[in-house]
C-alpha positions as CSV (number, residue, x, y, z in Angstrom):
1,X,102.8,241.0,101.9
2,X,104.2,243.0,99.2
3,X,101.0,244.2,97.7
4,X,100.3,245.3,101.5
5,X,103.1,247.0,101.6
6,X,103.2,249.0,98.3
7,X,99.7,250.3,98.9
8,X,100.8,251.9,102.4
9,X,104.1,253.0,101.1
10,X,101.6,255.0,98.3
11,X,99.1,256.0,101.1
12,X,101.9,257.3,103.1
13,X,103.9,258.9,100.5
14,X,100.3,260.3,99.0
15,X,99.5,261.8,102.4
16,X,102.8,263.7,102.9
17,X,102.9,265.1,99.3
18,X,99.6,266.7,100.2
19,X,100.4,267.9,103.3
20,X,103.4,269.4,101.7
21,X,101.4,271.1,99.1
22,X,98.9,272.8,101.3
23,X,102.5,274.3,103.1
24,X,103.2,275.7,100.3
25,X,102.2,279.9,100.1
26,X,100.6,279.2,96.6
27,X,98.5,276.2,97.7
28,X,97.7,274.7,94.5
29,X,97.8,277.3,90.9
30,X,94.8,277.5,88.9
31,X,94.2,278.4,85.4
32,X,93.3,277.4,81.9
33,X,94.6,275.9,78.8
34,X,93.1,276.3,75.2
35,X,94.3,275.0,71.9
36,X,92.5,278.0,70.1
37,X,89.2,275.9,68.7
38,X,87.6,277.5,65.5
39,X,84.0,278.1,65.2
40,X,82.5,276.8,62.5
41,X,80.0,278.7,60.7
42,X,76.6,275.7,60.8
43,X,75.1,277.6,57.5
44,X,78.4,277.3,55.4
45,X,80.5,274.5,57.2
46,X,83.5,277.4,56.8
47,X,85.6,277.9,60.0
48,X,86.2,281.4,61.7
49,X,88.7,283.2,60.5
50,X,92.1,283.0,62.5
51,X,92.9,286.3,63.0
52,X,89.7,287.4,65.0
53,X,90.2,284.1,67.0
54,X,93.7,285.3,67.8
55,X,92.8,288.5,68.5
56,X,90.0,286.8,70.7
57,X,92.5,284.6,72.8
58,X,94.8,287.8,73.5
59,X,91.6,289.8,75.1
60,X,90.8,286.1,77.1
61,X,94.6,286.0,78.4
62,X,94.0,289.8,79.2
63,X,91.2,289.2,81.5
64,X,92.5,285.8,83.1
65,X,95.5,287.7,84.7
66,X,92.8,290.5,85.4
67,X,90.6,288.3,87.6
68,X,93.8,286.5,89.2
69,X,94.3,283.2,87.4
70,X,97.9,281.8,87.8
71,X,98.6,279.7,84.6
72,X,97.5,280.1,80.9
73,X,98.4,277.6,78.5
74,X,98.2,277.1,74.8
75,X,98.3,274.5,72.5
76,X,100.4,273.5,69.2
77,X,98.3,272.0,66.3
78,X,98.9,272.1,62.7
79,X,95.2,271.8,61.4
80,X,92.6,273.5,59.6
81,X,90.4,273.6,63.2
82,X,93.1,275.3,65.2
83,X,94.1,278.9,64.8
84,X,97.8,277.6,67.1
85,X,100.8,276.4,65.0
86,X,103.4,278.3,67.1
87,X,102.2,278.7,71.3
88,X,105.4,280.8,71.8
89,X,103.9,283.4,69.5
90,X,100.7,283.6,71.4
91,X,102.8,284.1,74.6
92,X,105.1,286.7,73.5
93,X,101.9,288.5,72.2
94,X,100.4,288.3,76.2
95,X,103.3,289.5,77.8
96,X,103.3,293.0,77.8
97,X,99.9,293.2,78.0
98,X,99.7,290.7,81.3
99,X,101.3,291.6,84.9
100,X,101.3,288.0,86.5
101,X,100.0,285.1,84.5
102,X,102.3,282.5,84.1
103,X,102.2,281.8,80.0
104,X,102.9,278.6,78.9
105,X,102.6,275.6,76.1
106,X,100.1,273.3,76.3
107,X,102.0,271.6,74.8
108,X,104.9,272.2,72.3
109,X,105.1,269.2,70.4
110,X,109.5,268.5,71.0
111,X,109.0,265.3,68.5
112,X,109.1,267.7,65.8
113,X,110.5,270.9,67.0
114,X,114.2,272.0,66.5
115,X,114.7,271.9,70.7
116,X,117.5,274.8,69.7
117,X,115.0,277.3,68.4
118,X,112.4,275.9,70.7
119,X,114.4,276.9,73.4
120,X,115.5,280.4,72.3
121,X,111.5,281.3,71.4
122,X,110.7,280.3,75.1
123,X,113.6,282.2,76.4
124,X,112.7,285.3,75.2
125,X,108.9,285.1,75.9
126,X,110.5,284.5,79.8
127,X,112.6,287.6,79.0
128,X,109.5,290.0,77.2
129,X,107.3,288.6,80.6
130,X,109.7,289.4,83.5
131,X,110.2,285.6,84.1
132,X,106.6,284.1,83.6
133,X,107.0,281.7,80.5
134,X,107.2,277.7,80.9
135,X,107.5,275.2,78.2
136,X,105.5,271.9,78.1
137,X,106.9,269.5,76.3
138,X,104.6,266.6,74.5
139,X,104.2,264.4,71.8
140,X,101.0,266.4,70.7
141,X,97.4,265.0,70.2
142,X,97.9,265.0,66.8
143,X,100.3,263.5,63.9
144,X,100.1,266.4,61.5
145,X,103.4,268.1,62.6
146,X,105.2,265.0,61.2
147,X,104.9,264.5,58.0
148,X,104.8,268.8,57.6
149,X,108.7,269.3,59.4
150,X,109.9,266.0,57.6
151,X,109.5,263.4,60.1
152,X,108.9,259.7,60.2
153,X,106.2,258.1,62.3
154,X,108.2,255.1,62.6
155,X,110.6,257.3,65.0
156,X,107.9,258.5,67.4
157,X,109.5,257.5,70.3
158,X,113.2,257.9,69.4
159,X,112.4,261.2,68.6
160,X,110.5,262.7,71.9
161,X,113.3,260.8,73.7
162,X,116.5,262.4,71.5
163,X,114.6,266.0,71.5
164,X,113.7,266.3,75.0
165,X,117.2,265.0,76.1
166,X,118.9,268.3,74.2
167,X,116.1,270.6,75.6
168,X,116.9,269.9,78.8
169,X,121.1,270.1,77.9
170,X,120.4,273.5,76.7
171,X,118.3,274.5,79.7
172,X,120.6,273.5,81.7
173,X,124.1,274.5,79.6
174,X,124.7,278.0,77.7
175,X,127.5,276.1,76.1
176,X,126.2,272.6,74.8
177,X,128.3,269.9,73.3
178,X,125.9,267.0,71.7
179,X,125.2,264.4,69.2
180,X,122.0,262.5,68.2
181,X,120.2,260.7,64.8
182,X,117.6,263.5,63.9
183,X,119.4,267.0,63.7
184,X,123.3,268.0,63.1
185,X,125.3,268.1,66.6
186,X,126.5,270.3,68.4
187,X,130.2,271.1,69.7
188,X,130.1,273.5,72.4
189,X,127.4,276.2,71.0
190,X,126.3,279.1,72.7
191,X,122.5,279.2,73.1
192,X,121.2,282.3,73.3
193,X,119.0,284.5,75.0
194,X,119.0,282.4,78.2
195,X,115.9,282.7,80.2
196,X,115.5,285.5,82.9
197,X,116.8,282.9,85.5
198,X,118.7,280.6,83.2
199,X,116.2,278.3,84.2
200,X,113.3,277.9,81.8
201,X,110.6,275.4,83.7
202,X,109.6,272.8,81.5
203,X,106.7,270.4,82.1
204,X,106.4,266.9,80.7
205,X,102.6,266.6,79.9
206,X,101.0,262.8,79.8
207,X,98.0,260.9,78.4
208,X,97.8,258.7,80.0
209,X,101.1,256.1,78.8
210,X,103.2,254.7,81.8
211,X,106.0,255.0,80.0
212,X,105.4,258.3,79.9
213,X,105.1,259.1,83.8
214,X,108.0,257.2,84.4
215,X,110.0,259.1,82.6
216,X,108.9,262.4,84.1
217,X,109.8,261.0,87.3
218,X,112.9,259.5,86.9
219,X,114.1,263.4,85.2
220,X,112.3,265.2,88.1
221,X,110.2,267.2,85.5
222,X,106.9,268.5,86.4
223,X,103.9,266.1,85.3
224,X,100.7,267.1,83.6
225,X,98.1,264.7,82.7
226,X,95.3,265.0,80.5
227,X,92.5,263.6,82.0
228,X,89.5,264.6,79.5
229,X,87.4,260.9,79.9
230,X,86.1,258.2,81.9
231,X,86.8,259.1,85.7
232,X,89.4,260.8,87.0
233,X,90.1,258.3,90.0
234,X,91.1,255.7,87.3
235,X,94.2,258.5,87.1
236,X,95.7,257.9,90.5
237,X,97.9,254.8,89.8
238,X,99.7,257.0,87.4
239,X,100.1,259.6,90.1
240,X,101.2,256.7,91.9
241,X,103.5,255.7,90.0
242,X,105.1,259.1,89.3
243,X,105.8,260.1,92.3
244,X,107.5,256.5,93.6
245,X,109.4,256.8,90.4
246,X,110.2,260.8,91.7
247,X,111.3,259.8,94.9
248,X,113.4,256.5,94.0
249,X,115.7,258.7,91.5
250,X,116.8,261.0,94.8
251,X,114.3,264.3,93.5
252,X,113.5,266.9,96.2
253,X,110.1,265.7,97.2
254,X,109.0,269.6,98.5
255,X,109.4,270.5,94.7
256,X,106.8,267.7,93.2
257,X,104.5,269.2,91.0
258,X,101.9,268.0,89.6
259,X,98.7,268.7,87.8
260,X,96.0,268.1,85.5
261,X,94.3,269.5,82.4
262,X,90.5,268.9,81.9
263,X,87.6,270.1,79.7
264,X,85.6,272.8,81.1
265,X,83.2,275.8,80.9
266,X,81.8,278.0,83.5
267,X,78.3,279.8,83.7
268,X,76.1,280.8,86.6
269,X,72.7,278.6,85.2
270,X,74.2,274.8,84.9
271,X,71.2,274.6,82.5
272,X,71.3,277.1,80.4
273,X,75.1,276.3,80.6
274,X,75.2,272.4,79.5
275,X,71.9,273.0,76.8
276,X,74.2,275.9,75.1
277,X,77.4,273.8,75.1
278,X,76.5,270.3,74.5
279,X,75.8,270.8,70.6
280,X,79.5,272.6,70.4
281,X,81.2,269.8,72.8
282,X,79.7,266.9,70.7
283,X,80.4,268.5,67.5
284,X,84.0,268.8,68.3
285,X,84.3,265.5,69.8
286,X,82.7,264.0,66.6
287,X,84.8,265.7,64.2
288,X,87.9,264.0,66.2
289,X,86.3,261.2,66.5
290,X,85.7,260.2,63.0
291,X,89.3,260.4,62.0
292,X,90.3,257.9,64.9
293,X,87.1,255.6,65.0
294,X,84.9,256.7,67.6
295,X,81.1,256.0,67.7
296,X,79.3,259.0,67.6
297,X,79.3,261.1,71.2
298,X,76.5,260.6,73.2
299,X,74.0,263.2,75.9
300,X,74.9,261.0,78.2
301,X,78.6,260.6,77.9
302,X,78.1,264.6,78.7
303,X,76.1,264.1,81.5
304,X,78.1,261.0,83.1
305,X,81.5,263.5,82.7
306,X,79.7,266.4,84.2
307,X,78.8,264.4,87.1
308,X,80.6,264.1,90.9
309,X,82.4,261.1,89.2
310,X,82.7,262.5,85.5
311,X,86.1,264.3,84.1
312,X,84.0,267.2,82.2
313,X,84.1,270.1,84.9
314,X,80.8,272.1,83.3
315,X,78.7,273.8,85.8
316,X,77.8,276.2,88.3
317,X,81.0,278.0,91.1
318,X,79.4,276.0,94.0
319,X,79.4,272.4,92.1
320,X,82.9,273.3,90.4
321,X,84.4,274.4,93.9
322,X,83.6,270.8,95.4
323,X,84.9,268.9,92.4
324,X,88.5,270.5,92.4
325,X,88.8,270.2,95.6
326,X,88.0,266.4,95.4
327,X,90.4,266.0,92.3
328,X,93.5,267.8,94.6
329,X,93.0,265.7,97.5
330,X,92.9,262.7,95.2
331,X,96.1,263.4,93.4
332,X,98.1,266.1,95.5
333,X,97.8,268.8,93.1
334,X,100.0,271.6,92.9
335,X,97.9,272.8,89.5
336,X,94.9,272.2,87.8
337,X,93.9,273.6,84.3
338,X,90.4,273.9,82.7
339,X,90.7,273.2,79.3
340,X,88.1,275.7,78.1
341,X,88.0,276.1,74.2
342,X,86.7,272.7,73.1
343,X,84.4,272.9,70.2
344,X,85.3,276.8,69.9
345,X,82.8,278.1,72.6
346,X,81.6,281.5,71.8
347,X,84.2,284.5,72.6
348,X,81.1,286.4,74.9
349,X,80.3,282.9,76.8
350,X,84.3,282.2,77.3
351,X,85.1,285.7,78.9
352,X,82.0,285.0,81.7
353,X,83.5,281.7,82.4
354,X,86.9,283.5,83.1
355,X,85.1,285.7,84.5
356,X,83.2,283.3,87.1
357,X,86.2,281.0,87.3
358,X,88.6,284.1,89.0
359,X,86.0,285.9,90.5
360,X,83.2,283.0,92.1
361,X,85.7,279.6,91.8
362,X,88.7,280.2,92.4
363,X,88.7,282.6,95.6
364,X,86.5,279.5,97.2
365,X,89.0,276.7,96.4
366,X,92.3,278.5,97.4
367,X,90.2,279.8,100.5
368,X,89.3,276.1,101.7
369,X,92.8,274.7,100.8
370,X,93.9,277.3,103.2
371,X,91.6,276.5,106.0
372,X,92.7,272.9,105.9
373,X,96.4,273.9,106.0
């Protein structure tokens, strides 16, 4: 009886949020997400050299507001593969040379940030935008930010817990009296800048840990989840779960949002598309993979993810259209973000996939979640 009865309370609960998001005027945002891959040089082994791939991402973030995305986010990492240490420089680059993009993190990595200084460098990327910044807070994909800002491992947990609790004091107070284990407290200090609105939005961004999703919930913070393997209908308990855990703390259920961040690249020839990116893909995914175990990545791990059931969205407008759709009626999306610089795709081949994504992809999707409004 009670399994009966949870799955229709979910059903129901599903069913509404999706109704409510197609209400909405914006429908569901869609943009991309990088972590600012290197290249690496196959003669030499060398990687490209940051500045042109900085230089690089600031012409991409130029042409994604150009051809209408909504969202562009960008990654933290503190490795010799990644051109990203700081996202909120990055941002503050795109502003004045961007008229609508949001410009976010993806993610900031709180467990080892001063929230503090965190919060002022998002603040004024908001300010230098006219309002367009958000901050995603994560624990990071990565462990190399510990050990570099003087952290322990051991306090993993205690730390995203204790930093994302001030965050969100100073978000919400100019004045902010507080105490914790892992910085020196505070006794009613004046934050400054404030954000445009004195309301900076910050996103809790997921893996995949329960824990994790529960948590957004229970705050009312905006939920990304990383869904880069396997399929992404395994995902929907956690959506699931987030959003019972959003509606049993008393959060306004008409400002859910949610989304997902996925790897991608666009082309108009799916051939010529996967043959071009499938040496680049596995490359990247082996050079993670060595450092945490993983057998070596496999043509048809590539094709299974590209597939209707698959979590790699590689392919042609038409085929890309139908999968989006399918992944925002299965979880009620109110964003969904192509993660488009794994294995440092070249500059040329990521500008036509922003290209085809605002010009051929997205105009269809927002166009069919309107007629079904």
């Amino acid at each position: 009886m009670f399994i009966t009865y949870f799955l229709t309370y979910d059903n129901i609960l599903h069913k509404l949020l999706v109704y409510l998001c197609l209400q909405t005027e914006i429908i569901m945002e869609l943009g991309i997400s990088m972590f600012g891959d290197l290249a690496v040089d196959p003669a030499t082994g060398k990687f490209q050299p940051t500045q042109q791939r900085l230089q690089e991402i600031i012409e991409e973030i130029k042409l994604m507001d150009e051809v209408g995305l909504d969202y562009f986010g960008i990654g933290e990492h503190h490795r010799p593969d990644y051109a990203v240490p700081s996202p909120e420089i990055i941002l503050a680059a795109a502003a004045p040379v961007t008229k609508r993009i949001k410009l976010g993190s993806a993610v900031s990595v709180v467990s080892s940030a001063d929230p503090v200084k965190l919060y002022q460098n998002f603040a004024m990327v908001d300010l230098l935008s006219g309002g367009r910044a958000e901050l995603m807070a994560g624990r990071g994909s990565f462990i190399e930010s510990f050990p570099l800002f003087g952290y322990d491992l051991q306090d993993y947990e205690a730390l995203f817990t204790e930093k994302l609790d001030l965050l969100l004091a100073i978000n919400k107070n100019e004045r902010v009296t507080w105490k914790g284990n892992f910085r020196a407290p505070l006794n009613n200090q004046e934050v400054l800048p404030r954000a445009l609105n004195n309301n900076l939005p910050i996103w809790i961004a997921v893996g995949g840990t329960p824990q994790s999703v529960v948590r957004a919930g229970r705050l009312g913070l905006p939920l990304m989840v990383a869904i880069i393997g396997g399929s992404p209908a395994q995902f929907k308990p956690l959506f699931e779960l987030y959003k019972k855990t959003y509606t049993e703390h008393g959060h306004d259920l008409s400002k859910l949002q949610v989304g997902i961040h996925a790897h991608g690249l666009f082309g108009d020839d799916d051939h010529e598309l996967s043959r071009n990116y499938y040496p680049l893909y596995a490359a990247q995914m082996d050079r993670i993979g060595r450092s945490r175990g993983w057998p070596p990545y496999q043509q048809t791990q590539f094709d299974f993810g590209k597939s209707n059931h698959g979590a790699l969205f590689i392919g042609e407008p038409d085929a890309m259209v139908e999968k989006i759709l399918y992944v925002q009626e299965l979880f009620g999306l109110t964003r969904f973000a192509t993660h488009m610089d794994v294995g440092a795709p070249s500059h040329k081949d990521l500008m036509k996939s922003i290209e085809v994504y605002g010009t051929k992809i997205v105009p269809k999707v927002k166009a069919a979640l309107r007629d079904k409004s």
